[in-house]
DRENBAMAR-590021 format. One record per residue (C-alpha): residue number from 1; residue in three letters; x, y, z. Coordinates in nm, 4 decimals, decimal comma. Layout:
// residues N
     i    aa       east      north         up
   NUM   ALA          X          Y          Z
...
//
This chain:
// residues 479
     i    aa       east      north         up
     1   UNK     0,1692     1,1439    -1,6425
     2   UNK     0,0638     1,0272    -1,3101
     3   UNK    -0,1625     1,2305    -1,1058
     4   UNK    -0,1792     1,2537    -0,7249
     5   UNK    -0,4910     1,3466    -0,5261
     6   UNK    -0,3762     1,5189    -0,2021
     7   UNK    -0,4738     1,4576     0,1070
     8   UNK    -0,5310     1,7442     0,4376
     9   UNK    -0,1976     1,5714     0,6262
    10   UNK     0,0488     1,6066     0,3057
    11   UNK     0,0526     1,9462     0,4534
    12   UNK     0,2383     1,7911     0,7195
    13   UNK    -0,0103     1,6404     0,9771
    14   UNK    -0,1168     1,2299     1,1600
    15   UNK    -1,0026     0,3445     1,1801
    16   UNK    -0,9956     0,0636     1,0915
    17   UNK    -1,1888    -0,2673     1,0236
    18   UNK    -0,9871    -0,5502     1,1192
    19   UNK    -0,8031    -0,6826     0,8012
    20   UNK    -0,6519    -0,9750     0,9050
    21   UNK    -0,4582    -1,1115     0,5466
    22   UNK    -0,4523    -1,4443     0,6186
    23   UNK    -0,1073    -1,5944     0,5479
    24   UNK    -0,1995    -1,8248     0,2412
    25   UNK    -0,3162    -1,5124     0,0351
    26   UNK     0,0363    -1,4100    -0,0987
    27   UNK     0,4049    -1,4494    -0,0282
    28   UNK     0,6263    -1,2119     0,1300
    29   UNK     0,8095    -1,1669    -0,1534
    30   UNK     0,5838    -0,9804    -0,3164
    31   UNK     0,5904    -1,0892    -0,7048
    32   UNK     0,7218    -0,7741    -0,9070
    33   UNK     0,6743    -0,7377    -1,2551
    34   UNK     0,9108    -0,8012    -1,5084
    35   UNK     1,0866    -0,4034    -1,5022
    36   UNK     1,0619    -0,3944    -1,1186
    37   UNK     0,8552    -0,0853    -1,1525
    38   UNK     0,6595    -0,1750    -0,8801
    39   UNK     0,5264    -0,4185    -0,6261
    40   UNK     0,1733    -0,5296    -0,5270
    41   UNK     0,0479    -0,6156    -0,1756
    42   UNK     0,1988    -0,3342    -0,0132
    43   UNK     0,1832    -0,4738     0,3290
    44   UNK     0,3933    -0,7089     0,2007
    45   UNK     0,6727    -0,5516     0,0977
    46   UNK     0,6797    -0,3510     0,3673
    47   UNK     0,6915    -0,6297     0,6414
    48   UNK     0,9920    -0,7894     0,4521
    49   UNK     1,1973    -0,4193     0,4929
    50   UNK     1,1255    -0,4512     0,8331
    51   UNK     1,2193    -0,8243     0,9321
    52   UNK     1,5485    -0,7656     0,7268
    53   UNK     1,5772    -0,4807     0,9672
    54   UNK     1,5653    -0,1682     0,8047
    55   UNK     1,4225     0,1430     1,0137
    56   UNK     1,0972     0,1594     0,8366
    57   UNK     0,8649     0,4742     0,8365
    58   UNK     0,5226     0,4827     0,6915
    59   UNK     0,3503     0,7871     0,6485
    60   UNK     0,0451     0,8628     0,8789
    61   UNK    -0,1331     1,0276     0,5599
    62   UNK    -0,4185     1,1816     0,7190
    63   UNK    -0,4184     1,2216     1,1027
    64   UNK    -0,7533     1,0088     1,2428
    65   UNK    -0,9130     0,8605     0,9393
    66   UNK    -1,0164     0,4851     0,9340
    67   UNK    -0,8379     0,4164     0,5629
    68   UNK    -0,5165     0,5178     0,6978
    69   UNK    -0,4990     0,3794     1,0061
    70   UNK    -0,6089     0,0517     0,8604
    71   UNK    -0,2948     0,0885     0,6428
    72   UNK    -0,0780     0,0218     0,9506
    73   UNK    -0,3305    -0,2697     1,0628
    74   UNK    -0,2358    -0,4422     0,6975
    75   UNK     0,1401    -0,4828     0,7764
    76   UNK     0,1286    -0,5494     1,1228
    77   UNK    -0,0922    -0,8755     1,0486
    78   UNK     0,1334    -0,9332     0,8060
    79   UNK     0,4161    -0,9527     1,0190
    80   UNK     0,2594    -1,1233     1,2549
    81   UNK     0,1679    -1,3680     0,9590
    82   UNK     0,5941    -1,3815     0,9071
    83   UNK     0,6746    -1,4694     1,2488
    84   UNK     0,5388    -1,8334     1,3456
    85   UNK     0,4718    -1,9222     1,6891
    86   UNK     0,6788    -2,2346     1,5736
    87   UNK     0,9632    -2,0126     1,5783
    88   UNK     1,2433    -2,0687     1,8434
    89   UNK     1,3155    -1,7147     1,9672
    90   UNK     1,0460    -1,3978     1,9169
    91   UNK     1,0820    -1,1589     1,6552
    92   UNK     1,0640    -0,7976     1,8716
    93   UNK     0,8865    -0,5183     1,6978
    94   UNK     0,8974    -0,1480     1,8523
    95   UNK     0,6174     0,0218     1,7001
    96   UNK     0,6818     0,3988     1,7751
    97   UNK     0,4132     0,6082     1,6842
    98   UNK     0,3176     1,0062     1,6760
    99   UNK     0,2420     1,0932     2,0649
   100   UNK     0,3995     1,0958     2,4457
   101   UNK     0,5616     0,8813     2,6229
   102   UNK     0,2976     0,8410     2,8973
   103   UNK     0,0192     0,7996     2,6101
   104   UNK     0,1961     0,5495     2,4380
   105   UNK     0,2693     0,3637     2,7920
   106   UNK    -0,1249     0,3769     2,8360
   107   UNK    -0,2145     0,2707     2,4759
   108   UNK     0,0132    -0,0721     2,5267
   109   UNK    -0,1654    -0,1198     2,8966
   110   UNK    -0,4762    -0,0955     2,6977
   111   UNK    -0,3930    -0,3039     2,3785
   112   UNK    -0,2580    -0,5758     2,6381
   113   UNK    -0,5568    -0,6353     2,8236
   114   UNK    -0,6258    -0,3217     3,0260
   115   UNK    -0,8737    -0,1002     3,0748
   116   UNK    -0,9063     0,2373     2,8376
   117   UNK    -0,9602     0,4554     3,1870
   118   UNK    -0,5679     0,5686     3,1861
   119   UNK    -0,5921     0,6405     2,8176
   120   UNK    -0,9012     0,8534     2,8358
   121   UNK    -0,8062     0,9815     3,1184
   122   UNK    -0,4771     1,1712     2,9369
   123   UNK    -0,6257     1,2584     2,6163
   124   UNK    -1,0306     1,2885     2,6017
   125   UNK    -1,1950     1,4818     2,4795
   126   UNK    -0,9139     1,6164     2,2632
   127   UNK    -0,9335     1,2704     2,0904
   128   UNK    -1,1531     1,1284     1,7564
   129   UNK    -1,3867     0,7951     1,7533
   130   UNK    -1,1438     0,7033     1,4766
   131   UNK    -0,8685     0,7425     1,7413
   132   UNK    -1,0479     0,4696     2,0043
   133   UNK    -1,1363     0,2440     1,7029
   134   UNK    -0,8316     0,2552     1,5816
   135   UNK    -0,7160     0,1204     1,9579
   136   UNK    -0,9161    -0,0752     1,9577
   137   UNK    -0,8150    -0,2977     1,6414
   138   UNK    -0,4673    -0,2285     1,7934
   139   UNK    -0,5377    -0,4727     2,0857
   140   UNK    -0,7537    -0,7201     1,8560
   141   UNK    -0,4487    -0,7524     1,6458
   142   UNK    -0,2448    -0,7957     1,9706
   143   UNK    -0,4626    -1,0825     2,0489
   144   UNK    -0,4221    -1,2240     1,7040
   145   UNK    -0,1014    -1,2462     1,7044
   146   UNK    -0,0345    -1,3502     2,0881
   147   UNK    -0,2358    -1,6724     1,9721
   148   UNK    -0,0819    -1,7154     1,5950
   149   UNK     0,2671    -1,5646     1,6254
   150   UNK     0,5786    -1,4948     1,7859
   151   UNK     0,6097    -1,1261     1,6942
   152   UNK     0,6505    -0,9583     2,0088
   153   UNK     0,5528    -0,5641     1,9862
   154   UNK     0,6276    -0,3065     2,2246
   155   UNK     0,4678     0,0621     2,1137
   156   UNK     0,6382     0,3732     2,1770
   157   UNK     0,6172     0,7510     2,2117
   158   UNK     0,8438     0,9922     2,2207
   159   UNK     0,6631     1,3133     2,1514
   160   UNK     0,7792     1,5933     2,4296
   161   UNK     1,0400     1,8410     2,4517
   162   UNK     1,2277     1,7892     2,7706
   163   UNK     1,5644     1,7261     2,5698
   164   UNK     1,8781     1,9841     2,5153
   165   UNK     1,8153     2,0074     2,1391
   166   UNK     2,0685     1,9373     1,8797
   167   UNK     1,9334     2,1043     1,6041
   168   UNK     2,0168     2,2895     1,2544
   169   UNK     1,7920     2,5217     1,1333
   170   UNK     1,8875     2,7436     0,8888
   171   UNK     1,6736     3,0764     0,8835
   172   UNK     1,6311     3,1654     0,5491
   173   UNK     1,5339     3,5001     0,6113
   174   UNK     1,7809     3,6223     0,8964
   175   UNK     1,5064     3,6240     1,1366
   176   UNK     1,4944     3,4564     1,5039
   177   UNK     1,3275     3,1472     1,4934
   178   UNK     1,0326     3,2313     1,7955
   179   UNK     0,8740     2,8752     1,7723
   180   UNK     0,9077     2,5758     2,0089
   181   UNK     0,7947     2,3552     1,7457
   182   UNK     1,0646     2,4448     1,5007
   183   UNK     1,2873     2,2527     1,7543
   184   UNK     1,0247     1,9150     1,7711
   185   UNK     1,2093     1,7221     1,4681
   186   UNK     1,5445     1,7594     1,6507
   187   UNK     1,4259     1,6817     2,0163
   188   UNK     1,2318     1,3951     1,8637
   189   UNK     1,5231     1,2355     1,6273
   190   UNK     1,7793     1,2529     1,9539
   191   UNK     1,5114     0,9940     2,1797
   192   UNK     1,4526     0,7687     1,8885
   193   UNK     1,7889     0,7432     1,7643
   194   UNK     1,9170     0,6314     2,1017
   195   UNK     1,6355     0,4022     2,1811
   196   UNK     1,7119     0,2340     1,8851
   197   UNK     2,0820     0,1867     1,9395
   198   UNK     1,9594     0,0874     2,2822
   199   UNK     1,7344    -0,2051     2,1388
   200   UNK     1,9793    -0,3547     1,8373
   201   UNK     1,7697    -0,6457     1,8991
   202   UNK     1,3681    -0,4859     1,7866
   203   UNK     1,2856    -0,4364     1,4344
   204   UNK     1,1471    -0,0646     1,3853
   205   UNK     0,8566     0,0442     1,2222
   206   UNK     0,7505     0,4346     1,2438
   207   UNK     0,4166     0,5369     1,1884
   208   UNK     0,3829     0,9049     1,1938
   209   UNK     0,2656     1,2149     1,0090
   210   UNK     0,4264     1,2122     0,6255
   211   UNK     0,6141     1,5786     0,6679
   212   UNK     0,8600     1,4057     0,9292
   213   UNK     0,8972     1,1359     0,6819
   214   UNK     1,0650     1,4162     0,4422
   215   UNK     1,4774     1,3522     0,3633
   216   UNK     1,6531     1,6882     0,2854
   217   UNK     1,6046     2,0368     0,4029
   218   UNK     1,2659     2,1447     0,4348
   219   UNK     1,0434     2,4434     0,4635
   220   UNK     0,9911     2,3975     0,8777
   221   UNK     0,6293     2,4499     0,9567
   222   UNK     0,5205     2,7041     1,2740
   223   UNK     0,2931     2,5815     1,5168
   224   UNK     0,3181     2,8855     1,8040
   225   UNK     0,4551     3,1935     1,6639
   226   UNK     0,5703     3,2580     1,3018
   227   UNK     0,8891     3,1512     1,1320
   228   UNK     0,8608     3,2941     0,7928
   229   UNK     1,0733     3,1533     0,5414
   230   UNK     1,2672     2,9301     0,8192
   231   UNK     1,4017     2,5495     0,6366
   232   UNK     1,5506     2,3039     0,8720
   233   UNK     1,5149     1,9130     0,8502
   234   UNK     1,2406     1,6382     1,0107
   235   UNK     1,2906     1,3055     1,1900
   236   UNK     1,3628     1,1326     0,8618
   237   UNK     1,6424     1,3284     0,7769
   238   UNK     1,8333     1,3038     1,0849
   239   UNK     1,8142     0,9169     1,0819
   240   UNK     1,8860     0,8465     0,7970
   241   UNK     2,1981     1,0681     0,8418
   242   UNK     2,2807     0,8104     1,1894
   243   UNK     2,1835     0,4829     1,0714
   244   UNK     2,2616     0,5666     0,6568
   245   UNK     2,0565     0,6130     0,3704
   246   UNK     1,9855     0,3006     0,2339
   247   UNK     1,8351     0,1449     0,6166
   248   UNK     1,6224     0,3989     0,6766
   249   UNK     1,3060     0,3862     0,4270
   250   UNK     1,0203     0,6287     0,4188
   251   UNK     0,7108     0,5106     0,2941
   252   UNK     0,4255     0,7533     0,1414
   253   UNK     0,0909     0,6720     0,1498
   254   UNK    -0,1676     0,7769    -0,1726
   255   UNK    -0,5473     0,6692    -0,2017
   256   UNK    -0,6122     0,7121    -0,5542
   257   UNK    -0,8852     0,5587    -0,7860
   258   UNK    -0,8277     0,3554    -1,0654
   259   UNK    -0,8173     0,6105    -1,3666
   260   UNK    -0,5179     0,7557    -1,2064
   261   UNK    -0,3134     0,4392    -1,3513
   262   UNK    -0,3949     0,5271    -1,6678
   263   UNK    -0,1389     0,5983    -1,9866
   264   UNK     0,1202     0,5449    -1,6889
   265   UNK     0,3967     0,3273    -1,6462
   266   UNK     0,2076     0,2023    -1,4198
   267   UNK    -0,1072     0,0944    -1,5957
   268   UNK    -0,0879    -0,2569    -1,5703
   269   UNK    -0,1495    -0,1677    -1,1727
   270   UNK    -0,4674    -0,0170    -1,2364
   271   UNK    -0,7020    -0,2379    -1,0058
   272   UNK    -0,4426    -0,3135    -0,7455
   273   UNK    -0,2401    -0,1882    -0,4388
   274   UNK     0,1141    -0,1495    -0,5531
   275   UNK     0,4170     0,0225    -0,3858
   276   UNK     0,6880     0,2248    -0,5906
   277   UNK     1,0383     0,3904    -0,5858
   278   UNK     0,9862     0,7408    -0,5737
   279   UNK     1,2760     0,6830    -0,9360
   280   UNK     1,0061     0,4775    -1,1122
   281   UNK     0,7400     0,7320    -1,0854
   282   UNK     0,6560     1,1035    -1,2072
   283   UNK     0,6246     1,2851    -0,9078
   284   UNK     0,6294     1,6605    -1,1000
   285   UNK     0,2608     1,6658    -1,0261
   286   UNK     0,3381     1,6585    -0,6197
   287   UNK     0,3547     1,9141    -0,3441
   288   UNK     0,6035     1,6782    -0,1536
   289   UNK     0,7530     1,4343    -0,3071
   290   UNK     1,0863     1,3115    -0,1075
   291   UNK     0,9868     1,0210    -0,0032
   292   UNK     1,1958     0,6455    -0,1126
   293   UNK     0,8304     0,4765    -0,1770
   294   UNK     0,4858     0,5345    -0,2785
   295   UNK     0,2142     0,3302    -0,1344
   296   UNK    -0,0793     0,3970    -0,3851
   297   UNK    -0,3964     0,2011    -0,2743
   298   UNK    -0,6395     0,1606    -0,5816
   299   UNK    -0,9283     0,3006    -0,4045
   300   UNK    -1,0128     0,6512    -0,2972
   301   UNK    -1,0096     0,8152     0,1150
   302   UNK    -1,3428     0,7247     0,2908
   303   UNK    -1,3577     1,1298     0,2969
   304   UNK    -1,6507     1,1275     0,6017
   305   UNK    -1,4532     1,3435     0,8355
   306   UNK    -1,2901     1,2201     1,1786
   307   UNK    -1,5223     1,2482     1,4768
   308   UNK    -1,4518     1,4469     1,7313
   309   UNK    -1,4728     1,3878     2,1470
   310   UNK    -1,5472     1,7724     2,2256
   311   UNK    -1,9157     1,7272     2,0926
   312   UNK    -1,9893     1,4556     2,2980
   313   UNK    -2,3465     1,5015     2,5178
   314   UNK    -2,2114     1,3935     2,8041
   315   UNK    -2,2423     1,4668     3,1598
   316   UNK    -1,8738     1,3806     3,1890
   317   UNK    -1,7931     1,5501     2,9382
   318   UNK    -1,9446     1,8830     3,0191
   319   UNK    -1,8136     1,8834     3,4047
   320   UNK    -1,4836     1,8552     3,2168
   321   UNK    -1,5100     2,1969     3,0236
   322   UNK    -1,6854     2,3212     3,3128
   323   UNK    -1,3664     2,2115     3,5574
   324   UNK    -1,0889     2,3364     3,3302
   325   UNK    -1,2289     2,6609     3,2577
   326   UNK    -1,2665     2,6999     3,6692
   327   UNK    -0,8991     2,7087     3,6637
   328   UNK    -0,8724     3,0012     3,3827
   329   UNK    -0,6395     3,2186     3,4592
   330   UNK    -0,6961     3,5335     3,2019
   331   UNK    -0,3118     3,6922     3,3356
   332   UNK    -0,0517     3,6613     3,0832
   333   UNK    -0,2798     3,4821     2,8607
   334   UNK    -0,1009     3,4852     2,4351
   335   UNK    -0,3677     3,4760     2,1718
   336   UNK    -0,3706     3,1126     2,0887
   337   UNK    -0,4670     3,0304     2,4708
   338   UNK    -0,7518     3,2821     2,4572
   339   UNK    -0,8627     3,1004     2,1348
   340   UNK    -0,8296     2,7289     2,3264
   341   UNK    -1,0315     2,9125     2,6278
   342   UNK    -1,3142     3,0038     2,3880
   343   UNK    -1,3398     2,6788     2,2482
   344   UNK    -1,4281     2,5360     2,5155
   345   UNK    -1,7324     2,8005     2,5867
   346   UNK    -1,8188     2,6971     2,2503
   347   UNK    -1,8385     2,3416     2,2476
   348   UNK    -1,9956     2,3682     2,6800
   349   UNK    -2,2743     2,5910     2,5274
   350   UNK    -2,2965     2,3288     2,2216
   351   UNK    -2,3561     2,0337     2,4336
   352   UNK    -2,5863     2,2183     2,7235
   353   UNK    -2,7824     2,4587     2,5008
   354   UNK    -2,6422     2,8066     2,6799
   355   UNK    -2,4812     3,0960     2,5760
   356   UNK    -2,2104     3,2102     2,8213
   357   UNK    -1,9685     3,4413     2,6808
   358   UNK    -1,6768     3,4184     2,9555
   359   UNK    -1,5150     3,1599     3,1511
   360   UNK    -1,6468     3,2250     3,4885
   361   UNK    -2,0006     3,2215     3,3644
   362   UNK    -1,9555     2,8473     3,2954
   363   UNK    -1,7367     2,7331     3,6171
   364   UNK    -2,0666     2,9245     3,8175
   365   UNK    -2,2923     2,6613     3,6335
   366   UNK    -2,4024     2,4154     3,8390
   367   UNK    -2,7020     2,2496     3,7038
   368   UNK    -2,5272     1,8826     3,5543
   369   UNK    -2,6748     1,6672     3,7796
   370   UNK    -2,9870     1,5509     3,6108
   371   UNK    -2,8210     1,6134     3,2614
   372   UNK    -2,9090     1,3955     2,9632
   373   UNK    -2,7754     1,4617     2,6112
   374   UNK    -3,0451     1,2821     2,4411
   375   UNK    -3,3056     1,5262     2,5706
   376   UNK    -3,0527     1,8260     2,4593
   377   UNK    -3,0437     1,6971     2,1214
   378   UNK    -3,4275     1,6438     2,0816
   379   UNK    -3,4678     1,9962     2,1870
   380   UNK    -3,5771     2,3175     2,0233
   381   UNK    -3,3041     2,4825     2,0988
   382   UNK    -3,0382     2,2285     1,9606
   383   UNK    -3,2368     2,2239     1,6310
   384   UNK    -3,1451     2,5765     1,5959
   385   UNK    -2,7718     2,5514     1,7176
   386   UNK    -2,7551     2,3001     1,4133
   387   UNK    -2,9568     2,5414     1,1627
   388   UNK    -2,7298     2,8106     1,2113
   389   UNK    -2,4007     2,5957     1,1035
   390   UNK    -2,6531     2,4706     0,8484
   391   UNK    -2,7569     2,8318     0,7040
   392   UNK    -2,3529     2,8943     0,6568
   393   UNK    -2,2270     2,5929     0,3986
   394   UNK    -1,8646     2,6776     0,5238
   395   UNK    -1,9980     2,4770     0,8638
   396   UNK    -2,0345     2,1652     0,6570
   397   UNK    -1,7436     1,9868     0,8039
   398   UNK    -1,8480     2,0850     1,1384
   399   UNK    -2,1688     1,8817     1,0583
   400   UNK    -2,0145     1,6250     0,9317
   401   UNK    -1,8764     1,5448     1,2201
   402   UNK    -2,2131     1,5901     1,3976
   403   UNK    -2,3307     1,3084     1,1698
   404   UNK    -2,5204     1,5370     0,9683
   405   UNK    -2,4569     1,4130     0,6326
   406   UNK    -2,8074     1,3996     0,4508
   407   UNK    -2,9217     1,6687     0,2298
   408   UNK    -2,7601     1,9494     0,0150
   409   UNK    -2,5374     2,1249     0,2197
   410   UNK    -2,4703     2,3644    -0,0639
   411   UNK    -2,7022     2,5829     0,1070
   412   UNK    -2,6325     2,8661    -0,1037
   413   UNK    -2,7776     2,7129    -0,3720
   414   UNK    -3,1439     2,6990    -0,1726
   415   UNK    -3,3655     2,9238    -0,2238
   416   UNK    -3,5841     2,8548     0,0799
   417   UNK    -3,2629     2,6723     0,3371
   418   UNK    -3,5232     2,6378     0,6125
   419   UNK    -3,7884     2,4237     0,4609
   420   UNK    -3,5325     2,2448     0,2969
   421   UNK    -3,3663     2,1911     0,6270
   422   UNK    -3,6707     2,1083     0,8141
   423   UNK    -3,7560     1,8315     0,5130
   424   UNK    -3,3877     1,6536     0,6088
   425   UNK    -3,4029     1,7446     0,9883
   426   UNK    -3,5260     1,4147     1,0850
   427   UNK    -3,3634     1,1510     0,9455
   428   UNK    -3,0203     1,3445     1,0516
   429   UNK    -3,1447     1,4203     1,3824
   430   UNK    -3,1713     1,0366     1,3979
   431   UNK    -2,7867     0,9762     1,2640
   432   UNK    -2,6499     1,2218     1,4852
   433   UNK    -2,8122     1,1187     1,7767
   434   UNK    -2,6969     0,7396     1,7065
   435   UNK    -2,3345     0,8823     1,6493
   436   UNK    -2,3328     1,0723     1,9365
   437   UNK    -2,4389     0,8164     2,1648
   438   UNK    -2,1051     0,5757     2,0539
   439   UNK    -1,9085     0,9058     2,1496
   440   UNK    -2,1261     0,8659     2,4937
   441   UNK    -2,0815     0,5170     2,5442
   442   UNK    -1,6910     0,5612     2,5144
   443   UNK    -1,6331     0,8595     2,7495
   444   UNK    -1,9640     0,9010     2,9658
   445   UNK    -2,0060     0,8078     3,3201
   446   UNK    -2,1201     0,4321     3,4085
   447   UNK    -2,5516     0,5655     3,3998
   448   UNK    -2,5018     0,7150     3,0425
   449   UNK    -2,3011     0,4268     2,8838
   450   UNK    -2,6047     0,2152     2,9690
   451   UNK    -2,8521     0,4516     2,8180
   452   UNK    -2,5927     0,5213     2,5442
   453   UNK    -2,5877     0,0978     2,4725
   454   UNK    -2,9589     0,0388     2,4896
   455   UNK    -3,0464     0,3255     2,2480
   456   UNK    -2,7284     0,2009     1,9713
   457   UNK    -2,8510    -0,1985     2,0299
   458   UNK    -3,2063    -0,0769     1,9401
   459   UNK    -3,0922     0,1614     1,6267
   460   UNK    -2,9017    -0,0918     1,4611
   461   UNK    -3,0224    -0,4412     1,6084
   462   UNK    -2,6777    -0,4713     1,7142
   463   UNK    -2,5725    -0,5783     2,0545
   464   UNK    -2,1755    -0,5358     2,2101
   465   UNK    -1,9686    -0,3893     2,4414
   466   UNK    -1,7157    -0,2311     2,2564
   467   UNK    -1,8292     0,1115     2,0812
   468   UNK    -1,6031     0,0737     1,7707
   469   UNK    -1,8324    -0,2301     1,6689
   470   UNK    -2,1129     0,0389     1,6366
   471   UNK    -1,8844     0,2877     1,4419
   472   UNK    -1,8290    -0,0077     1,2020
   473   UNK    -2,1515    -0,0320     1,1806
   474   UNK    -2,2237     0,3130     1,1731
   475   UNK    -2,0282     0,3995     0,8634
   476   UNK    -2,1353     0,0791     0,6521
   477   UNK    -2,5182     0,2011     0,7148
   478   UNK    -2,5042     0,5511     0,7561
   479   UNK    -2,7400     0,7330     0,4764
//
């Protein structure tokens, strides 16, 4: 029986070193074995559905981590691979991926030459590194393939819900469905179904979170609100339903390590990257499971969590809390925007070393202008902001992120957590200090970036302009 490690986003959620497959390492064709079980060199496969223009969606398998997006990286080299600049008239490719229309529209101004200022400006900091790396390979690969190929890509978005919905729910319990995002599916499927009949001409690959990759009626998940027992269907469903079963594919995506092959029908795959029909395998072990492939890489999810924008010491980055929470507006305010409100107390008294309590306690604060994250996080009183999530082992992910990643965090196994903490604090005051400062050199003001460059170019001996080199490097040498 094969088993399935699960990952965070099979619950229904969405960085990369460039991996360029040159174009004399396989053929498309993708050599199956003899009971078509399965195929290796996933990528492959994958970019022949799409040039023989199915709709192909692959699963966005865990929102911001560098394995997955890397995943997407793999087929869109090998498309671009496909396509020959040799060849007569371009191949178009709409790449439509899990966000806005207006983000999506800044992403492509980015990955075709532009500057990231529109981009950040939209989304940071409610962004990851991963996110901007991940970008970042985006417009290396566009570069790649502008000089070795005639695959012409256009990226899309088409997450927001200014459509009259056309949508079947079916409330299992009787109850009124209270949530917006029951609706998103629906809203969604309507824009993408039309911009494809609009553009018979693109090939269509999907890249977005593996719940709306789910064919048949589904338990519909709640965002706002609470649905109960409420099933209705996801993107999948309703194209597949529009264009027909057999042209729209779904793709799963499974990092597993090699022992999982074993006494399977698919043991002769044991040290390689295969995909499968969702018939050829045993899926009784799996949460979710309708799905036409399974992409199973023969390795396991780099597991070091995503890294997040809001814990950024930046200037900018502060003055941003600091200027949305001016603007709180405590009438009418549900539960879920009091919790967003708070967060951001949390995270401004994180980065500045305060503790304000209430909104207009941080839009009174005024002293920014001679701020310097490096001297926060050097500081006593940091030390102890990062002791307290280190005292409470259920704040390990939190660190994580931090860069804090040396040491038992199992801290209720310690007898004595503050010497042991004090024995680790300086080689991960070092790490997250080095992390931080890519976050800084991303998203802080023109003064910091320079700081931010000259402290990362004399950590790692490395020198460069682009901040996802360092989080390469970062994650190859972290401790």
């Amino acid at each position: 029986m094969l088993h399935f490690r699960i990952f965070p986003a099979q619950s229904f959620l969405t960085i990369a070193l460039i991996c360029a497959v040159s174009s004399s390492g396989f053929a498309i064709s993708s050599v199956p074995p003899a009971d078509s079980t399965y195929y290796r060199n996933p990528e492959s496969f994958i970019a022949k559905k799409v040039l023989e223009g199915n709709i192909v969606m692959l699963a966005d398998a865990s929102h911001h981590y560098f394995d997955v997006y890397n995943s997407l990286l793999k087929v869109l080299y090998r498309l671009a691979d496909e396509v020959p600049q040799s060849q007569k008239t371009p191949t178009k490719l709409s790449v439509i991926l899990e966000m806005s229309p207006g983000d999506a529209r800044a992403l492509e101004n980015y990955v075709t030459g532009g500057t990231l200022d529109e981009l950040l400006k939209r989304v940071a900091p409610n962004l990851f590194y991963e996110d901007l790396e991940y970008y970042s390979n985006l417009r290396k690969f566009y570069e790649y393939s502008a000089e070795k190929s005639n695959l012409k890509i256009h990226i899309n978005g088409f997450e927001s819900l200014d459509a009259e919905p056309s949508f079947e729910i079916i409330k299992a319990t009787g109850r009124q469905i209270d949530s917006i995002s029951m609706l998103r599916d629906s809203i969604l499927s309507l824009k993408v179904i039309k911009y494809i009949k609009d553009n018979p001409d693109s090939k269509t690959l999907i890249f977005y979170g593996g719940g709306h990759l789910l064919k048949g009626l589904s338990h519909k998940r709640a965002t706002f609100g609470t649905c109960g027992d409420c099933l209705g269907y996801y993107m999948a469903d309703y194209l597949k339903r529009d264009f027909g079963e057999e042209y729209v594919l779904t793709f799963d995506q499974r990092w597993l390590p090699p022992e999982y092959f074993r006494g399977t029908n698919l043991a002769e795959a044991e040290f390689s990257d295969i995909v499968a029909p969702a018939s050829s395998i045993d899926t009784s072990q799996l949460k979710y499971t309708e799905y036409d492939y399974f992409v199973l890489w023969n390795e396991t999810l780099d597991n070091m969590p995503p890294h997040r924008f809001d814990i950024v010491f930046s200037r900018k980055s502060a003055e941003k809390y600091r200027l949305t929470l001016e603007n709180y507006d405590s009438t009418g305010q549900n539960e879920n925007t009091k919790l967003y409100y708070n967060s951001l107390i949390y995270f401004f008294n994180l980065i500045t070393c305060n503790d304000f309590t209430l909104p207009k306690e941080v839009a009174g604060y005024k002293d920014l202008g001679s701020y310097l994250g490096i001297e926060v996080m050097m500081s006593d009183c940091f030390k102890k902001r990062i002791y307290e999530l280190y005292a409470h082992s259920k704040s390990k992910k939190l660190l994580n992120m931090f860069g804090f990643i040396s040491g038992d965090l199992e801290t209720s196994q310690v007898s004595d957590t503050l010497k042991k903490f004090n024995e680790i604090w300086d080689v991960n005051l070092r790490q997250i200090i080095f992390l931080n400062q890519i976050g800084v050199m991303w998203f802080g003001y023109p003064d910091e970036q320079k700081r931010a460059r000259e402290y990362l170019f004399k950590y790692s001996g490395l020198d460069s302009g682009d901040p996802a080199d360092y989080l390469r490097w970062y994650r190859i040498n972290k401790n």
